[in-house]
Every structure is written in C-alpha cells, then in structure tokens.
Backbone as CSV, one residue per row, in Angstrom:
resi,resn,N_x,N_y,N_z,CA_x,CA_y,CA_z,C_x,C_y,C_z
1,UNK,-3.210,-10.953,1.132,-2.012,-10.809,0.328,-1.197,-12.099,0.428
2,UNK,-0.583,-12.842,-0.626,-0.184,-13.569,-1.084,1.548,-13.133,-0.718
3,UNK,2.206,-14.245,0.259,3.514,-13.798,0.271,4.605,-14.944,-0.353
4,UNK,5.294,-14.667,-1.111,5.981,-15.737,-2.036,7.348,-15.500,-1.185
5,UNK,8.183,-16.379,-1.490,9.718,-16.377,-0.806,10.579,-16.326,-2.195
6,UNK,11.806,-15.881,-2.141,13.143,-15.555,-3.254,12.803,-17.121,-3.974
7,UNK,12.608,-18.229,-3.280,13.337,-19.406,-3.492,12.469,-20.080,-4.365
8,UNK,10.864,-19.819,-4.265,10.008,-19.903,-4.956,9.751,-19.478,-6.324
9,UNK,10.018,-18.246,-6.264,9.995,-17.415,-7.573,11.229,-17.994,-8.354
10,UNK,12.329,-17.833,-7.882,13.841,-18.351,-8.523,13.424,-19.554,-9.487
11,UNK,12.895,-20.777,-8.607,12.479,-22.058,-8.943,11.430,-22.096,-10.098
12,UNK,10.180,-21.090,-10.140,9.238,-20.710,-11.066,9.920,-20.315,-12.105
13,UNK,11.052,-19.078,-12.405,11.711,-18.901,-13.423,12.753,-19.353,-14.018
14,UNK,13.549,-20.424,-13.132,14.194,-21.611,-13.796,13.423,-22.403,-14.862
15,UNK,12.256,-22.733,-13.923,11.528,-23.737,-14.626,10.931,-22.978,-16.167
16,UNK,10.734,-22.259,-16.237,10.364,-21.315,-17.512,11.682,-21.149,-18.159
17,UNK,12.543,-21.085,-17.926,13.823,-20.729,-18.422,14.121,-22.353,-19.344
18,UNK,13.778,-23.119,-18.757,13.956,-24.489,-18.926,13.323,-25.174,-19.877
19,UNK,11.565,-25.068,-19.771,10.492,-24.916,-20.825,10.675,-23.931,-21.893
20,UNK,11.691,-22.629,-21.829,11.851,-22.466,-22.963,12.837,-22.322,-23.941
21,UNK,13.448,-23.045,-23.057,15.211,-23.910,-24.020,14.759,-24.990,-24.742
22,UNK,14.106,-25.855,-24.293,13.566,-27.154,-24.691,12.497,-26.945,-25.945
23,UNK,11.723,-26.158,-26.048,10.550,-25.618,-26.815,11.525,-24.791,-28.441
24,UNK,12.497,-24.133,-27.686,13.529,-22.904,-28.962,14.370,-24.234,-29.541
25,UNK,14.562,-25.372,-28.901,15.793,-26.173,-29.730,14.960,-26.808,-30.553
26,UNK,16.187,-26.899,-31.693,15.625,-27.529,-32.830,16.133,-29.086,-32.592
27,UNK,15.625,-30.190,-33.183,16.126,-31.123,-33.342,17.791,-31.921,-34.031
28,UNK,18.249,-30.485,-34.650,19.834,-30.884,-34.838,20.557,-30.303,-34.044
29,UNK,20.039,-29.343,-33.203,20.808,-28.985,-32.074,20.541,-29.838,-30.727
30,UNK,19.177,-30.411,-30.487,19.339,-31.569,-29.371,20.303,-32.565,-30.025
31,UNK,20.442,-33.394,-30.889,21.247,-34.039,-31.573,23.009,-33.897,-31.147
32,UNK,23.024,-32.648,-31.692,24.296,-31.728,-31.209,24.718,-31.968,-30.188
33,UNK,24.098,-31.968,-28.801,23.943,-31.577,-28.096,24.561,-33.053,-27.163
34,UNK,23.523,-33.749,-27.687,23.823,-35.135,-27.080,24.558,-35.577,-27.438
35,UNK,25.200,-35.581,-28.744,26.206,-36.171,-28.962,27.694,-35.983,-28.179
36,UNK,27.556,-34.448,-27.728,28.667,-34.219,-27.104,28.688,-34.405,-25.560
37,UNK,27.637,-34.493,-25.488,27.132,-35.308,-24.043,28.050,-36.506,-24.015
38,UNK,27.683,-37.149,-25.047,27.965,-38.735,-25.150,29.062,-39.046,-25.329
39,UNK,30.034,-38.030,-25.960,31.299,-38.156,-26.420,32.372,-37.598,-25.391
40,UNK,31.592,-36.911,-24.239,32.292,-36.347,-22.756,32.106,-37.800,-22.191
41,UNK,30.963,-38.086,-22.142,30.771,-39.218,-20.896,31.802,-40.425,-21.716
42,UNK,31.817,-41.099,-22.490,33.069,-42.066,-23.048,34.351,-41.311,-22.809
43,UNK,34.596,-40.383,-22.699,36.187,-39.705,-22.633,36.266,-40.014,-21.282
44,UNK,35.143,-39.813,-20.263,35.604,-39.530,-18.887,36.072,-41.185,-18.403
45,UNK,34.941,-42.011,-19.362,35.428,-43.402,-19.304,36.720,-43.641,-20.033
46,UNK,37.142,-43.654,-20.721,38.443,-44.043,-21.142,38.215,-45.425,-22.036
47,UNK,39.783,-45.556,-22.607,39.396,-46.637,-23.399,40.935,-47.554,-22.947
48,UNK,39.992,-48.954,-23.186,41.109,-50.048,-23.381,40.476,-51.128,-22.523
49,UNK,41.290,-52.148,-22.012,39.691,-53.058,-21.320,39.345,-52.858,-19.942
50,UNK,39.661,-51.524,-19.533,39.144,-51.145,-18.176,37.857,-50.458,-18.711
51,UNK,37.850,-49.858,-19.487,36.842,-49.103,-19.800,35.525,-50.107,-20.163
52,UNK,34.946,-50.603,-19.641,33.947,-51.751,-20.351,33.023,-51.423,-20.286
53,UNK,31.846,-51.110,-21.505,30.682,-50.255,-21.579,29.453,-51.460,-22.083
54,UNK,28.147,-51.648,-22.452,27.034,-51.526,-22.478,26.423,-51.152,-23.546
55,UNK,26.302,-50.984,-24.545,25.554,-49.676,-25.074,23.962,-50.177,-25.778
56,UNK,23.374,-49.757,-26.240,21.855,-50.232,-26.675,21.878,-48.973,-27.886
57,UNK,21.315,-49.722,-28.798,21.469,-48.512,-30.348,19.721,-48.698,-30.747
58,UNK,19.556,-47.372,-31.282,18.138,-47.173,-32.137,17.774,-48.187,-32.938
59,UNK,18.636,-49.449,-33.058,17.591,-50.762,-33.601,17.927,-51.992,-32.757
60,UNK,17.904,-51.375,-31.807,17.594,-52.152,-30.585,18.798,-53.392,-30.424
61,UNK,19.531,-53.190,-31.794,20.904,-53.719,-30.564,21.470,-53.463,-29.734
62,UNK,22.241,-54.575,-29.153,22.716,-54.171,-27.397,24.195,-54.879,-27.602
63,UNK,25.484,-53.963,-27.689,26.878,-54.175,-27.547,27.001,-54.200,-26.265
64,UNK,28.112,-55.267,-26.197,29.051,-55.343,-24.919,30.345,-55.418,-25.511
65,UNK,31.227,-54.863,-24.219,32.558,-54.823,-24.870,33.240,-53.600,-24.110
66,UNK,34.603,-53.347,-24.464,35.249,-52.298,-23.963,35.863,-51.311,-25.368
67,UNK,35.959,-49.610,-24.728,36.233,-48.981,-25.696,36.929,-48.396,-26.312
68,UNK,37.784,-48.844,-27.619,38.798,-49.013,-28.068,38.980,-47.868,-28.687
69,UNK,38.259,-47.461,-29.284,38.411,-45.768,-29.941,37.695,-45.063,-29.292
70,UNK,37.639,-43.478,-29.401,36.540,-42.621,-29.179,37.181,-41.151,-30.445
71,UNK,36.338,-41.597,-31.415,36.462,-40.831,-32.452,35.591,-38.663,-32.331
72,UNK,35.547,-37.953,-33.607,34.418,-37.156,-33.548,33.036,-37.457,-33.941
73,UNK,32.934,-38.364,-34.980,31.697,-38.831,-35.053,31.093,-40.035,-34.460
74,UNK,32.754,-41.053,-34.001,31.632,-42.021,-33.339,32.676,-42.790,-32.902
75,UNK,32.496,-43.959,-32.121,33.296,-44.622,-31.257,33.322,-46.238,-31.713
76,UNK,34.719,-47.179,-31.047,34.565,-48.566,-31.665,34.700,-49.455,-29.997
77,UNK,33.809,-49.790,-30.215,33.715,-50.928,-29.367,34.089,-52.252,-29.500
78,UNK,34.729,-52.919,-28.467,35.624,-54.420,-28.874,35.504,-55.362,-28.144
79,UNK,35.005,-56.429,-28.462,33.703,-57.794,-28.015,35.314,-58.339,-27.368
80,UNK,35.347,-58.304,-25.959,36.174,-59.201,-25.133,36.259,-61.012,-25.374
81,UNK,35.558,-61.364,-25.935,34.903,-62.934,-26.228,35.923,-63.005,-27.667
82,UNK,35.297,-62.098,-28.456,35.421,-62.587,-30.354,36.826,-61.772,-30.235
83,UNK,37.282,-60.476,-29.957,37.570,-59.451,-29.540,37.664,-58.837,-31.302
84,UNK,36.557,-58.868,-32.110,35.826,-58.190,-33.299,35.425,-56.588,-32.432
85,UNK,35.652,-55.684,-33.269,35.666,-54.516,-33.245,33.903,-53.856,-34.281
86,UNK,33.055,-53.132,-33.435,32.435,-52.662,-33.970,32.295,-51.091,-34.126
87,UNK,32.166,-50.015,-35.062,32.040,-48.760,-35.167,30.857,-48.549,-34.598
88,UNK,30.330,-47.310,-34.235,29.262,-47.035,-33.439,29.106,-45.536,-33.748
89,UNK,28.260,-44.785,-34.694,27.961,-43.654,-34.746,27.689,-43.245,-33.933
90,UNK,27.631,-41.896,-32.729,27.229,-41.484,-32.442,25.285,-41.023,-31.816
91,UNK,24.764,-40.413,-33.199,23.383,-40.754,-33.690,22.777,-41.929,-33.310
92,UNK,23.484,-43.310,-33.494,22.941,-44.291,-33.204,22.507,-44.804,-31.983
93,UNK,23.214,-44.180,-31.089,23.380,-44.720,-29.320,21.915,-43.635,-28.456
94,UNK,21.156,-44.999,-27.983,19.737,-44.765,-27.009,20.653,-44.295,-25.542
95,UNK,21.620,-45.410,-25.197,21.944,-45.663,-23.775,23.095,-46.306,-23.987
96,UNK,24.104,-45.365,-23.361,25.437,-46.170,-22.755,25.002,-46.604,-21.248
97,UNK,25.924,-47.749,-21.100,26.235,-48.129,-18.995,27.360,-47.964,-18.946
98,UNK,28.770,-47.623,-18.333,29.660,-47.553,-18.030,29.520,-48.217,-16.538
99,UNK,30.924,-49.633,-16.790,30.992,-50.022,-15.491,31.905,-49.834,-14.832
100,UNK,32.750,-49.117,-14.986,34.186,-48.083,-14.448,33.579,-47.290,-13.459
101,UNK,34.111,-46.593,-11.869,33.278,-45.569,-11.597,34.280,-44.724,-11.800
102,UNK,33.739,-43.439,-11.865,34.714,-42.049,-11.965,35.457,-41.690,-10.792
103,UNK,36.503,-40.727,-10.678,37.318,-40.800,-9.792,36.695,-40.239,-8.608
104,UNK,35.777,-39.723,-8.862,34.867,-38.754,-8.049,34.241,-39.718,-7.370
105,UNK,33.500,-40.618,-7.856,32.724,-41.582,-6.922,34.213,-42.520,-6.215
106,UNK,35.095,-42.796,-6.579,36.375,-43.626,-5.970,36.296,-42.620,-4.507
107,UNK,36.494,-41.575,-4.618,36.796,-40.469,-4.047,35.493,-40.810,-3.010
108,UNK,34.489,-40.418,-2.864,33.474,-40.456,-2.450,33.273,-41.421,-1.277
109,UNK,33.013,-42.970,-2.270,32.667,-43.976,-1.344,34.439,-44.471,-0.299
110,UNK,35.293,-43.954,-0.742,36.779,-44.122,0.247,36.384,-43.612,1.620
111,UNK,35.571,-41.746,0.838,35.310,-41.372,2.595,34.559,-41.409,3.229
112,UNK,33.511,-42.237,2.863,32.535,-42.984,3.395,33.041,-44.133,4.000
113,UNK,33.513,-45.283,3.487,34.424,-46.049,4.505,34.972,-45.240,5.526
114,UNK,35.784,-44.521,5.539,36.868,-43.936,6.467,36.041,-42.914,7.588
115,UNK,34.909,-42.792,7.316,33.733,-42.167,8.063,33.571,-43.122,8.722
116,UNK,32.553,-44.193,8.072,32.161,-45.439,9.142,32.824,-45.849,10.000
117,UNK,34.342,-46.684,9.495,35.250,-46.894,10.033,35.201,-45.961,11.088
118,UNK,35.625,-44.535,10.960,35.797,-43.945,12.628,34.975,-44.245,13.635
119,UNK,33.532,-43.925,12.968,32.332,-44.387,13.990,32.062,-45.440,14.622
120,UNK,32.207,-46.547,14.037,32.367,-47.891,14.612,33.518,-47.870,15.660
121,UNK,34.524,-47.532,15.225,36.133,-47.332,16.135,35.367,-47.100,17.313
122,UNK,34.910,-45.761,17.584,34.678,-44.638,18.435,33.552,-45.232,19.175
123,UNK,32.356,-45.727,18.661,31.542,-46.780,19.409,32.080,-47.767,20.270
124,UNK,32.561,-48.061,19.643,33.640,-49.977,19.752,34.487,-49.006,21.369
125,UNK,35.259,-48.290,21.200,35.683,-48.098,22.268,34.989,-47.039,23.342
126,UNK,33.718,-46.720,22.981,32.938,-46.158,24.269,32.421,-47.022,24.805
127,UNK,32.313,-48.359,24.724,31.897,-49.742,25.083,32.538,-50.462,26.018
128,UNK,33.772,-50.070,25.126,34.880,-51.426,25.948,35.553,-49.969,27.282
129,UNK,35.924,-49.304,27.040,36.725,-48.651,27.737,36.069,-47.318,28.555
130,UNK,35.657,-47.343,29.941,35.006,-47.017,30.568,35.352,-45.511,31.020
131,UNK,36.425,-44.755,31.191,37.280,-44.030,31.723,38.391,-43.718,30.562
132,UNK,38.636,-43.853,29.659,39.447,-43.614,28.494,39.316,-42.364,28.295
C-alpha cells in the first residue's frame, strides 16, 4: 500500500488546478490579464524621475527613461537625455525593469543590516570582553 501525505496530494491538485486555468483561458483574457499585471506593477513604481524604468516592446525596441504617465490603456515614458516623451500601449510591452525598489524590499534589506549589525556587535564583543 502506497501512503501519500496531505502535502503531496494538495501540491498534485494545485498543479491541476493550474494546468487547468492556463488550458480554459482564452487569449484576450491572458491579454487582460497582463495588462493589469503591468499596469499594478508601474503604479507600485510611480511616476516622475524616481521612477526610472527599462522597457523592451514586441518589435524589439528597448525604451529607457522614467514614467511620466500611467494611463488605462497605456503609459508615457520620458527619455532623461532628449527628455521626448513616448506613448506605450500596453499590448505592446514583452518586459518592464523597474530600478526603484518597493517599500517592502527598503523594508527588508534595513533589517537585514540591523540583523548583521547586531551579530557582528555581539561577536566583536565576545572577543574583546572576557567577563562582560
């Protein structure tokens, strides 16, 4: 007899659950889909010249620049150099980079410093100070 665990099975019917979301969507609903993907991830970035993005489009151009609008159908990006403004459908975008990090990663790598930092401290003085 064959004994399976909760965690196994769970994982087996995710994965089916998964294969058959992907298989039922149609192609204007992945579309859909990503777009609002794409239009969360630029919001979370923000716009103005902190926001400085990357992007690569379905004919293989590649913008740089920061982002000056974020519309419903599509966003304008603005060349720091020329500082010329380009529209950017939606549809059109392979790959954004965002070089901003989110507050979450700010958050993150702070308490990672402030981790190390203790440890080193706490080393540093089991070293020097014998009886402390």
């Amino acid at each position: 007899m064959i004994r399976t665990s909760p965690t196994i099975i769970a994982c087996l019917l995710a994965g089916a659950l998964i294969c058959q979301t992907a298989i039922a969507s149609s192609p204007p609903e992945k579309e859909s889909r990503y777009t609002q993907k794409l239009k969360a991830s630029l919001l979370e970035l923000g716009t103005g010249d902190a926001a400085r993005v990357t992007v690569k489009l379905k004919d293989k151009t590649k913008l740089t620049g920061y982002i000056k609008e974020i519309g419903d159908r599509s966003f304008v990006i603005a060349d720091v150099a020329t500082a010329s403004a380009t529209t950017v459908p939606y549809p059109d975008v392979v790959q954004v980079k965002g070089n901003n990090l989110s507050t979450g990663a700010k958050i993150a790598i702070t308490v990672a410093i402030i981790v190390a930092a203790a440890i080193i401290l706490y080393s540093v003085k089991g070293a020097f100070c014998d009886g402390c």
